[in-house]
MARDOPA-852624 format. One record per residue: x, y, z of N, C-alpha, C, O in turn; residue number from 1. Coordinates in steps of 0.05 Angstrom, whole numbers, m for minus. Atoms other than C-alpha are relative to their C-alpha. Layout:
! residues N
n_east|n_north|n_up|ca_east|ca_north|ca_up|c_east|c_north|c_up|o_east|o_north|o_up|num
X|Y|Z|X|Y|Z|X|Y|Z|X|Y|Z|NUM
...
***
This chain:
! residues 303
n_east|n_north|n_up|ca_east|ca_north|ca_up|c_east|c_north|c_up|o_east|o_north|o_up|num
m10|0|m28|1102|3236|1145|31|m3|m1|45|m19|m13|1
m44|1|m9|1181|3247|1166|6|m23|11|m5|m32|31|2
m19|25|m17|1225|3187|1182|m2|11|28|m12|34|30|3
2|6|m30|1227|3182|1257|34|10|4|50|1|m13|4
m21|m11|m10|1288|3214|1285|22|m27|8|14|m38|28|5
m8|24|m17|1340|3152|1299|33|12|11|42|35|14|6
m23|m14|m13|1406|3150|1327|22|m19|0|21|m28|23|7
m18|21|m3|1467|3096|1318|18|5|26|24|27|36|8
m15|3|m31|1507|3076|1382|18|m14|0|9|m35|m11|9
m29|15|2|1574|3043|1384|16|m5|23|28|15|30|10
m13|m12|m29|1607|3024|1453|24|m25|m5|19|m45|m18|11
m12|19|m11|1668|2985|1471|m1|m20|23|8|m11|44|12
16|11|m28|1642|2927|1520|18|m15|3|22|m35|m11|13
m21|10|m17|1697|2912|1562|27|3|m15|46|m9|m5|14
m19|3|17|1748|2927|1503|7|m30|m15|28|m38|m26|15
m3|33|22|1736|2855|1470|m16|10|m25|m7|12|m48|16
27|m7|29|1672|2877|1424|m5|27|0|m1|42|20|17
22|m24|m2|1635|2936|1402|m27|m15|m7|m33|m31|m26|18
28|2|0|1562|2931|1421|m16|27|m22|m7|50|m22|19
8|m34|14|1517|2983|1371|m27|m13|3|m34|m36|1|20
33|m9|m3|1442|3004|1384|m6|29|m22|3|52|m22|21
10|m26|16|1402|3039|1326|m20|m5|17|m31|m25|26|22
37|4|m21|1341|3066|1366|m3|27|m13|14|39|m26|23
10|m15|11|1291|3120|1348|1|31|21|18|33|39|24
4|m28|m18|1275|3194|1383|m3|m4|28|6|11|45|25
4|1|m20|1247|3157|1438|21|m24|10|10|m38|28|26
m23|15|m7|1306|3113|1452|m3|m21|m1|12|m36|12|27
15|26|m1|1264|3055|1434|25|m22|m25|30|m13|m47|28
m11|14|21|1309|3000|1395|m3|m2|m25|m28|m2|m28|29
5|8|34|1307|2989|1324|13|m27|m7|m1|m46|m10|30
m11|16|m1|1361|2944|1317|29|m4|13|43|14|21|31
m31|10|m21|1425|2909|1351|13|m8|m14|4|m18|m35|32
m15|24|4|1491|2878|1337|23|m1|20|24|13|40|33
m24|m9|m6|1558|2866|1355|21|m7|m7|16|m27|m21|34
m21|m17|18|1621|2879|1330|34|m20|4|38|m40|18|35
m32|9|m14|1701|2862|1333|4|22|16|m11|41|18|36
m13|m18|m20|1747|2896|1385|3|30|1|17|45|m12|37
m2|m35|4|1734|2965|1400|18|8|26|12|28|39|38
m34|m17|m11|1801|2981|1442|15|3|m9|30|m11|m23|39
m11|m17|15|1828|3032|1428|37|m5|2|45|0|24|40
m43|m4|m5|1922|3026|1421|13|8|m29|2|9|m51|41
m11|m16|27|1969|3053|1370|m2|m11|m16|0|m35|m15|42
1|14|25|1961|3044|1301|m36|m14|m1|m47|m23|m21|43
34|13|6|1880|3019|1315|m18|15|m4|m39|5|m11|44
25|m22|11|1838|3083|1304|m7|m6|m20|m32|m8|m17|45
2|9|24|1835|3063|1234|m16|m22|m1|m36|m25|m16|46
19|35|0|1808|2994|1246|m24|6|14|m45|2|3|47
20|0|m23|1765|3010|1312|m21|21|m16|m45|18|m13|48
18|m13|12|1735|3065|1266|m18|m12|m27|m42|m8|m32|49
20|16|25|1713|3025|1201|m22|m24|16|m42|m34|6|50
17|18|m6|1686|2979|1251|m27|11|14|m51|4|16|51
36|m15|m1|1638|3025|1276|m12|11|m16|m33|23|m11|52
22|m14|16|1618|3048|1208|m10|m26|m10|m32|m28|m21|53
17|23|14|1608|2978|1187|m21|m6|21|m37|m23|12|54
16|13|m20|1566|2965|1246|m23|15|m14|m42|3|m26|55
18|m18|3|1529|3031|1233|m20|m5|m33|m43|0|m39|56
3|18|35|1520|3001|1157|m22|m19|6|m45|m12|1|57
1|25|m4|1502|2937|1176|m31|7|15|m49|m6|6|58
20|m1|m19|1445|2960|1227|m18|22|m20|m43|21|m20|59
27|m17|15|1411|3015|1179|m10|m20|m20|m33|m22|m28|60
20|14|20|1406|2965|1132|m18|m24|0|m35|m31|m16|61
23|15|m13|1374|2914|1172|m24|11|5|m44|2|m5|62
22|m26|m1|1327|2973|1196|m13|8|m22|m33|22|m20|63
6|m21|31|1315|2997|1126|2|33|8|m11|49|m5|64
m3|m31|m2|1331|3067|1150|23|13|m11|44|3|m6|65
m14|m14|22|1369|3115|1103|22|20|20|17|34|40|66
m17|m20|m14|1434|3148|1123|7|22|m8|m1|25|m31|67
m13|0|m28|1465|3186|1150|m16|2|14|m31|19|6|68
19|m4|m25|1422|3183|1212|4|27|18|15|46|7|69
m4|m32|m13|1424|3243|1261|21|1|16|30|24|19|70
m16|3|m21|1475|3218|1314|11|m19|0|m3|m39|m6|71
m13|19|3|1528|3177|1318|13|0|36|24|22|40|72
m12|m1|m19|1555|3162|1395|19|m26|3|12|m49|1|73
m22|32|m4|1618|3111|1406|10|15|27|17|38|30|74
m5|m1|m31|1633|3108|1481|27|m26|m1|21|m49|m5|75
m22|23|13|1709|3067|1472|19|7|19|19|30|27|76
m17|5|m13|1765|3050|1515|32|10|m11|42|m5|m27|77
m17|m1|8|1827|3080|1502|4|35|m16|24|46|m26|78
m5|m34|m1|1811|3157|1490|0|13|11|10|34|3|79
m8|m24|m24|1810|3193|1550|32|4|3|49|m14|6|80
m25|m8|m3|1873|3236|1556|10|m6|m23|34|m5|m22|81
m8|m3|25|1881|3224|1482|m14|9|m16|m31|m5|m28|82
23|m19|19|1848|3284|1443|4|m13|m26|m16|m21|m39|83
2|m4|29|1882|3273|1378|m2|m38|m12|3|m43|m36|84
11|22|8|1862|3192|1378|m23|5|m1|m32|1|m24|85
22|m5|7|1795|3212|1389|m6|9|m33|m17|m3|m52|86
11|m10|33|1793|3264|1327|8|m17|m17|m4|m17|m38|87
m2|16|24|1823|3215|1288|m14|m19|m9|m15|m26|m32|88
22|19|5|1770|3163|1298|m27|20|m6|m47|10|m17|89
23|m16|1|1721|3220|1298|m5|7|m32|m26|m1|m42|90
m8|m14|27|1740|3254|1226|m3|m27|m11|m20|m25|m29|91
m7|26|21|1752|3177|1195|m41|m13|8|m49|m22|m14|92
24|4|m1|1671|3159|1218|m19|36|m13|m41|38|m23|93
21|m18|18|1647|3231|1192|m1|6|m19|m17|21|m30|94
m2|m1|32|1676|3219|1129|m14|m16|m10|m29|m6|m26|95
9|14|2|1649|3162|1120|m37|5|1|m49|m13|m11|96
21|m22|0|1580|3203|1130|m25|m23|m1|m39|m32|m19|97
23|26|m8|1533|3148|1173|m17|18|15|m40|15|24|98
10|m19|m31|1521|3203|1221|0|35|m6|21|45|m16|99
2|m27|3|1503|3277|1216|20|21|21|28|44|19|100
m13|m16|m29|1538|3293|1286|16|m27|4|2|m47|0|101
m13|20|m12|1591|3242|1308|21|11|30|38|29|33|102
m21|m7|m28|1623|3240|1383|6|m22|2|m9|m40|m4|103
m13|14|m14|1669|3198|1410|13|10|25|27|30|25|104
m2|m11|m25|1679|3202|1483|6|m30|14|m3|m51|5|105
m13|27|m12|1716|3147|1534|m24|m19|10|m44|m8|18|106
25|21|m4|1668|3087|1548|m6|8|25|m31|9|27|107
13|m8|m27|1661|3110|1624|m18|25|4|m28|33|25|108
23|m12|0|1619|3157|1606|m24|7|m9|m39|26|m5|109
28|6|14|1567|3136|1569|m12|m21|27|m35|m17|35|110
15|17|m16|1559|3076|1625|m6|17|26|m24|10|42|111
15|m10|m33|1558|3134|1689|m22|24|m11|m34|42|0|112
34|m21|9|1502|3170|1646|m24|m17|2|m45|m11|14|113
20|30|m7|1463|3101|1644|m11|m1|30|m34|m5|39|114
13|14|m22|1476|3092|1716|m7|28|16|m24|27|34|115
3|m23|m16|1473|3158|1745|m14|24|m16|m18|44|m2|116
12|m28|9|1440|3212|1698|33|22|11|56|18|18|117
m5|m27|1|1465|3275|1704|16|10|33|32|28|38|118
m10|m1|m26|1477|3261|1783|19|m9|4|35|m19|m12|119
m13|15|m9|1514|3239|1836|9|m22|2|m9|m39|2|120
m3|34|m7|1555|3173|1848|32|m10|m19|46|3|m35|121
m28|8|10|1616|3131|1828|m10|m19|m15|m32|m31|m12|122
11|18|12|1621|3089|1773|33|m15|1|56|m6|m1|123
m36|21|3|1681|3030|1775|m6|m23|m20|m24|m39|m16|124
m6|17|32|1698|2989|1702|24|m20|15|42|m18|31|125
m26|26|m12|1736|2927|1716|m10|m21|m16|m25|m40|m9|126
m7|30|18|1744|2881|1655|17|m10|m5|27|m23|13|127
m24|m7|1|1802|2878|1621|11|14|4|35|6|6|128
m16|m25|m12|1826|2942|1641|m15|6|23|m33|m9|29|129
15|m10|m24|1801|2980|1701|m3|40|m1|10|51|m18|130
6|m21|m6|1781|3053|1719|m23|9|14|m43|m4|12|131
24|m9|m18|1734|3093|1765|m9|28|m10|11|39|m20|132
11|m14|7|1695|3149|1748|m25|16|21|m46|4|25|133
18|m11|m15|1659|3207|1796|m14|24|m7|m5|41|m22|134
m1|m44|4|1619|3275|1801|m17|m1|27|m26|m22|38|135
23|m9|m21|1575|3308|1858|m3|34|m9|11|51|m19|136
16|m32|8|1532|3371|1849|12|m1|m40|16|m18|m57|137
m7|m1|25|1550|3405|1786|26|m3|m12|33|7|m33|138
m26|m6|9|1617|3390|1780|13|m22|m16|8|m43|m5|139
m13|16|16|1658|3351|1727|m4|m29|8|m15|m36|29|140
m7|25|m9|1673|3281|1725|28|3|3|44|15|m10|141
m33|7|4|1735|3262|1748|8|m29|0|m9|m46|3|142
m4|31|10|1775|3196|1732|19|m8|23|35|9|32|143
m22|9|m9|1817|3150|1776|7|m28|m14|m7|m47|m21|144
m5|25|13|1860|3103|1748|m5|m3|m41|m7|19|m51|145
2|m2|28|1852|3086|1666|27|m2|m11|31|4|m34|146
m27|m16|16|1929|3088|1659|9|m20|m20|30|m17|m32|147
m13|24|19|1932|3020|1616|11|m16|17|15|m10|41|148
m11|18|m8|1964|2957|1628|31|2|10|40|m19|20|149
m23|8|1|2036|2976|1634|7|20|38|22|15|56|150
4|m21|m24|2024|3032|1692|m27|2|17|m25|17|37|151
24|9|m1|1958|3017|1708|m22|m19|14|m16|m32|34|152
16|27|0|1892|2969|1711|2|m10|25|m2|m35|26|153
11|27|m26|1889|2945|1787|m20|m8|m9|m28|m3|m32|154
25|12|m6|1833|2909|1802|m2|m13|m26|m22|m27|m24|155
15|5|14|1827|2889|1733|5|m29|m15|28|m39|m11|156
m11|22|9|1823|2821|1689|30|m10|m10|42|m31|m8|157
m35|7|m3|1894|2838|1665|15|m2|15|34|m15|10|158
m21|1|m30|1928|2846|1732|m5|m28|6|13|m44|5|159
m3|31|m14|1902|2781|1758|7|m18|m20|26|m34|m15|160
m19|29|11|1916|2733|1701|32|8|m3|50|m9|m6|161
m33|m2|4|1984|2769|1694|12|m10|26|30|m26|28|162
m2|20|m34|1982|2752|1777|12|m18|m6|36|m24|m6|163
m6|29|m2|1972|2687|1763|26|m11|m18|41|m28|m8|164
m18|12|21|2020|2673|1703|25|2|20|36|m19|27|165
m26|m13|m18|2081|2715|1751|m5|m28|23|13|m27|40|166
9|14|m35|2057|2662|1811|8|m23|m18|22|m36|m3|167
0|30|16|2064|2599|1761|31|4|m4|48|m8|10|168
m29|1|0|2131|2621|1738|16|m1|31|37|m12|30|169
m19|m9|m12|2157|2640|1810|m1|m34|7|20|m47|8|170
3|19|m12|2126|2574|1835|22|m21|m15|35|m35|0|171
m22|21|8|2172|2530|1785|28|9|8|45|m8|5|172
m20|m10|m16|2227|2570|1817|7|m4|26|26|6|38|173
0|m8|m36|2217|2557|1889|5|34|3|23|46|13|174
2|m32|m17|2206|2629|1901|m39|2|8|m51|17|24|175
34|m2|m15|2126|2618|1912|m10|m28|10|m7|m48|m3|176
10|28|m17|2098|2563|1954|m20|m14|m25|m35|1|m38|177
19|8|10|2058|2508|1912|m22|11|m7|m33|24|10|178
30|m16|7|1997|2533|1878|m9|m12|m19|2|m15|m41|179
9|12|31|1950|2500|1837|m7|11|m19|m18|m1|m37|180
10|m9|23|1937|2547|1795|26|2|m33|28|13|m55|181
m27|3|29|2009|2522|1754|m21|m19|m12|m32|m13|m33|182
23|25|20|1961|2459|1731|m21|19|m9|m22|21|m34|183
22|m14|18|1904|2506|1715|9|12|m12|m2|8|m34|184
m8|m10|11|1944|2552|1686|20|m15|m26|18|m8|m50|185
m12|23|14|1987|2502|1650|m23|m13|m25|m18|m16|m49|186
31|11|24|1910|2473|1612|m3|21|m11|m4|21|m36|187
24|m17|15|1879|2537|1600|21|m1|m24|13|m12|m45|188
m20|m9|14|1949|2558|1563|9|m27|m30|20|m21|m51|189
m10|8|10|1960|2496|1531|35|m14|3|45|m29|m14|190
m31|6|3|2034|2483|1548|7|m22|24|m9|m31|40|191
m10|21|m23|2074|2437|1593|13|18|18|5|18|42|192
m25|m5|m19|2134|2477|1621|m1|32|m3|m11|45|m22|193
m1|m21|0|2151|2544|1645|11|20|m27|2|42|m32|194
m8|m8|29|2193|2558|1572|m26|11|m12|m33|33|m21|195
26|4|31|2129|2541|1532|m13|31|9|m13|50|m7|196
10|m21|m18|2095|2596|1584|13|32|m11|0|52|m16|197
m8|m22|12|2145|2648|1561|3|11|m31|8|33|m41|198
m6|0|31|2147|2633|1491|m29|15|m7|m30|37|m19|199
34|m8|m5|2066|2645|1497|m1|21|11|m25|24|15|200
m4|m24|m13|2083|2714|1533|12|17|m17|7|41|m17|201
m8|m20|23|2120|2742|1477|m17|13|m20|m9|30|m36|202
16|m4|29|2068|2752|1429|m27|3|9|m44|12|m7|203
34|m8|m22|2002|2756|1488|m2|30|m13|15|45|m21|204
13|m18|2|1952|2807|1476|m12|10|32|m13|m8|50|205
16|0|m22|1918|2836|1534|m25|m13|11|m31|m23|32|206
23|11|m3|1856|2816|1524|7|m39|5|m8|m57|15|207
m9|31|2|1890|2745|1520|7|m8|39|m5|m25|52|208
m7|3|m21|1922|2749|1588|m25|5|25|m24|m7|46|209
24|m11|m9|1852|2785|1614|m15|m29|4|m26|m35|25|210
11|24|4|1827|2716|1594|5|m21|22|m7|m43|23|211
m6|26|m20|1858|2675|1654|m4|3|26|0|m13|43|212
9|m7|m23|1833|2719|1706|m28|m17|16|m35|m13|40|213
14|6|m19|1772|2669|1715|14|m31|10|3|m48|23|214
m9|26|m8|1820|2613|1722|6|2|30|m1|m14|47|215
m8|m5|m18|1858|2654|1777|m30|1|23|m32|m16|40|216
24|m3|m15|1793|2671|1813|m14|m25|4|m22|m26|28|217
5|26|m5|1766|2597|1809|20|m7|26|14|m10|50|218
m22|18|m18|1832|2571|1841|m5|18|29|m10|5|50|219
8|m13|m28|1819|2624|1900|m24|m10|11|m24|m18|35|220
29|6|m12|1747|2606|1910|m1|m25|13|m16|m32|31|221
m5|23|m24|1780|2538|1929|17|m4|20|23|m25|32|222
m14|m2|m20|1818|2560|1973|31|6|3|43|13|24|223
m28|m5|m1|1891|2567|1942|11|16|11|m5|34|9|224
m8|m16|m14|1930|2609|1980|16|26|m20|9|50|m20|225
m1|m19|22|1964|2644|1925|m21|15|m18|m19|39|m23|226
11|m21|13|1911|2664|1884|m25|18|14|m36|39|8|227
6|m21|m22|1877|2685|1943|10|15|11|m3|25|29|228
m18|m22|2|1929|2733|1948|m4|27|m22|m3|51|m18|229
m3|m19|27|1922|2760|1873|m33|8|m1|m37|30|m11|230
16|m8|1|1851|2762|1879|m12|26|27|m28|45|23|231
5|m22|m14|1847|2806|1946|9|21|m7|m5|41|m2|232
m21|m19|16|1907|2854|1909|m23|13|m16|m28|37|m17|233
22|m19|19|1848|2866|1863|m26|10|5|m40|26|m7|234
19|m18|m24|1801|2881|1912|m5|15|11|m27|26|12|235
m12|m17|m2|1838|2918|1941|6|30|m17|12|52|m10|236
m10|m24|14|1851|2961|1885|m19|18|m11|m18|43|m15|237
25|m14|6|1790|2974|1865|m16|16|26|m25|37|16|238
3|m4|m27|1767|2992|1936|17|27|3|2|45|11|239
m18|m23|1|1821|3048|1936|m9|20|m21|m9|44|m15|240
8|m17|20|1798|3075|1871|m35|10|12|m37|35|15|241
24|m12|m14|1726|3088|1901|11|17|29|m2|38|32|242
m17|m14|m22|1765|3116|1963|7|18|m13|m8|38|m11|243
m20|m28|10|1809|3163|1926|m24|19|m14|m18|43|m16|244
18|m19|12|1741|3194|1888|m8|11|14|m2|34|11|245
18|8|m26|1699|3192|1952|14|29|10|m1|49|11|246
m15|m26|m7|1751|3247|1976|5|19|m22|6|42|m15|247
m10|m24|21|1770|3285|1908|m31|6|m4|m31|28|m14|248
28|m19|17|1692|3304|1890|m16|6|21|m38|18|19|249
19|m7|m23|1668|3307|1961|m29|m9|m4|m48|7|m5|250
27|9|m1|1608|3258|1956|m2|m6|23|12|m20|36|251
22|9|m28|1560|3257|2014|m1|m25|12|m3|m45|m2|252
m10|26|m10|1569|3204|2063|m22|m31|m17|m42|m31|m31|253
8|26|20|1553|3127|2037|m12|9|m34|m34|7|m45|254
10|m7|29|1557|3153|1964|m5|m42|m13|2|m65|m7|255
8|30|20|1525|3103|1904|28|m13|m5|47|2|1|256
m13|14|18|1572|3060|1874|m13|m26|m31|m23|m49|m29|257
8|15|29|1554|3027|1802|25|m18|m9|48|m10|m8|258
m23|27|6|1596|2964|1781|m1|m7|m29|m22|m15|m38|259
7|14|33|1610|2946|1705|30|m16|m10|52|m18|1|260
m19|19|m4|1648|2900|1673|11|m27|11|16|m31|35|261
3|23|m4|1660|2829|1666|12|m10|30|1|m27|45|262
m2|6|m36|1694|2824|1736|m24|3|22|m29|m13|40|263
20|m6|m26|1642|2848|1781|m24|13|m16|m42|23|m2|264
37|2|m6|1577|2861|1744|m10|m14|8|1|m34|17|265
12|23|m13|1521|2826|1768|10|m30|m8|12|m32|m33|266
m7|28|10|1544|2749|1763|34|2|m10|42|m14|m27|267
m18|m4|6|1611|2773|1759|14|m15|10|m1|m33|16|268
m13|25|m14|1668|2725|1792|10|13|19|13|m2|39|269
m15|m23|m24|1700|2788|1839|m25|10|15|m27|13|39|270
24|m16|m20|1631|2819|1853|m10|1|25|m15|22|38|271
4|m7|m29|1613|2800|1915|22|m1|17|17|1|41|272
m17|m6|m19|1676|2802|1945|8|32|m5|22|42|13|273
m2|m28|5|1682|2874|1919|m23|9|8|m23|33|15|274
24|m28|m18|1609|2895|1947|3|7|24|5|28|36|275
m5|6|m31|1618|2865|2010|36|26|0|32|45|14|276
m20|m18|m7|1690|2909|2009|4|23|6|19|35|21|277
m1|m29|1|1661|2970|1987|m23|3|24|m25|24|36|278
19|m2|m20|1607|2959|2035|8|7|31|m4|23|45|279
m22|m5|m23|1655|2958|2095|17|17|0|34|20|18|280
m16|m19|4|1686|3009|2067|m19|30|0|m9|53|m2|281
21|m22|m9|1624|3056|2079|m14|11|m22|m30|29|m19|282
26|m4|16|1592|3052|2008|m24|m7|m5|m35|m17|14|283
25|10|8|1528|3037|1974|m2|m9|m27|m6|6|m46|284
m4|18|27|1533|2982|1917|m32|5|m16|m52|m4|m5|285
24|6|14|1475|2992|1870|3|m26|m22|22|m35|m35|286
m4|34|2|1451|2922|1850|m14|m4|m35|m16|m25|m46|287
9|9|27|1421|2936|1777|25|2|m19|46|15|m13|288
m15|6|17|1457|2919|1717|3|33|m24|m13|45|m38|289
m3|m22|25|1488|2978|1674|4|m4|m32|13|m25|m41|290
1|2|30|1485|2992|1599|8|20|m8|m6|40|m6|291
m8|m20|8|1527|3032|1570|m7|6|m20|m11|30|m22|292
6|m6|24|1509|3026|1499|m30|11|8|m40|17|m13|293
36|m21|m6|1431|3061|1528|17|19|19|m2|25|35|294
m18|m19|1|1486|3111|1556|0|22|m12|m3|45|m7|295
m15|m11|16|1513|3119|1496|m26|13|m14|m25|38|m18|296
19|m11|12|1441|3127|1460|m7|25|11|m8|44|m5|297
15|m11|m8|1414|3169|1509|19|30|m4|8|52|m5|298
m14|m27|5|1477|3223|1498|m1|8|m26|m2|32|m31|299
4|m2|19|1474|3212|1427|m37|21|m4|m42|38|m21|300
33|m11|6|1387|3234|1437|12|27|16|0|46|6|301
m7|m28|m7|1418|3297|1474|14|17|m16|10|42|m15|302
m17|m17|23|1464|3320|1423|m15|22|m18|m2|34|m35|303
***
């Protein structure tokens, strides 16, 4: 009898980890892990790629299944609108020869295949970074938003802890009214004084700064006035990005909306002030939980 058809899966979840799923023909699991940072920035194809062949390694041989397998899918942050980072992570995993077919394609679309098939509906990412993602009828996806941190990212965990950090500095300035989120921000960070704050800003990662967004969002939920500012900003922004699709792909009135990403998936710290937003804003929040890496399998079982 023939080995069973399987399929390795590789996703960037939220740009902190890669998640990977070996599953078989019928998309049934085999085995799991997960990984270091699969976001994608210059100079990291190289890394972000060995780390999906070690994953892919690592999981056949827990499986006992022999490689190369038939399909390799990595769904990753940081290749859309960059062909020749893709092929470079692409070519550096098919050398490496885990996979018979290897794609790499931007993480938002392995999670609006999860949540939407083949159909209609919006999908909005808001972890560390942010972006939205649409189609109706047969027509393309299109993207809003994705432009990175420097041009970029409303709504997302980097905008608001960068919020908050900008609101801590103005506040030891008198340029922002009291806010407690200088004491919370002051603990999470470690430091005493606005210096120490900048010294600790020279050398931040994103994902680092992404990290203080549930401080900022706490201090709102009690009421601060400032970061109840930085947290509606990101509400707001996201809210716009479902707006601006809503009109470019011409979806049918109260289109779906799908939520991913440590901000507003289910149990998220923004989420229900982002359903309730989009909800008044004339969409339709779908309330189950997405998976991109069964996405990513399920495009990988189409290949």
């Amino acid at each position: 009898m023939s080995q069973p058809v399987v399929r390795v899966v590789g996703i960037d979840g939220g740009g902190t980890h890669i998640r990977c799923i070996l599953a078989d023909e019928e998309g049934r699991t085999l085995a799991q892990s997960e990984g270091g940072a699969g976001l994608l920035g210059t100079g990291k194809e190289g890394t972000v790629a060995d780390r999906i062949v070690k994953q892919a390694r690592d999981l056949a041989s827990e499986s006992g299944t022999s490689l190369p397998v038939d399909a390799l899918c990595a769904g990753l942050a940081g290749v859309a609108g960059r062909p020749a980072v893709r092929e470079c992570v692409e070519l550096r995993v098919r050398e490496a020869a885990v996979a018979r077919s290897v794609l790499i394609t931007p993480d938002y679309e392995i999670a609006f295949l999860d949540a939407f098939g083949h159909g209609d509906g919006i999908l909005i990412i808001a972890g560390t970074g942010s972006v939205a993602v649409g189609r109706a009828g047969d027509g393309p996806l299109v993207r809003v938003g994705g432009w990175g941190s420097l041009i970029g990212d409303e709504g997302s965990g980097y905008r608001v802890g960068l919020g908050g950090v900008r609101a801590v500095i103005r506040a030891a300035e008198d340029r922002n009214p009291p806010s407690s989120l200088s004491e919370s921000l002051f603990g999470a960070l470690g430091v005493e004084s606005v210096q120490q704050v900048f010294e600790w800003s020279e050398g931040v990662t994103k994902a680092e700064v992404a990290a203080l967004a549930p401080r900022v969002i706490e201090e709102a939920n009690r009421g601060d006035e400032v970061a109840c500012k930085i947290s509606a900003r990101a509400v707001e922004g996201l809210v716009q990005h479902a707006e601006a699709l809503a009109r470019t792909v011409r979806i049918a009135e109260q289109p779906a909306i799908a939520l991913v990403g440590g901000l507003v998936e289910p149990g998220g710290l923004l989420r229900d002030r982002v359903v309730l937003a989009l909800e008044r804003a004339g969409f339709r929040t779908m309330p189950d939980r997405v998976s991109p890496v069964r996405g990513a399998v399920r495009l990988a079982l189409e290949r």
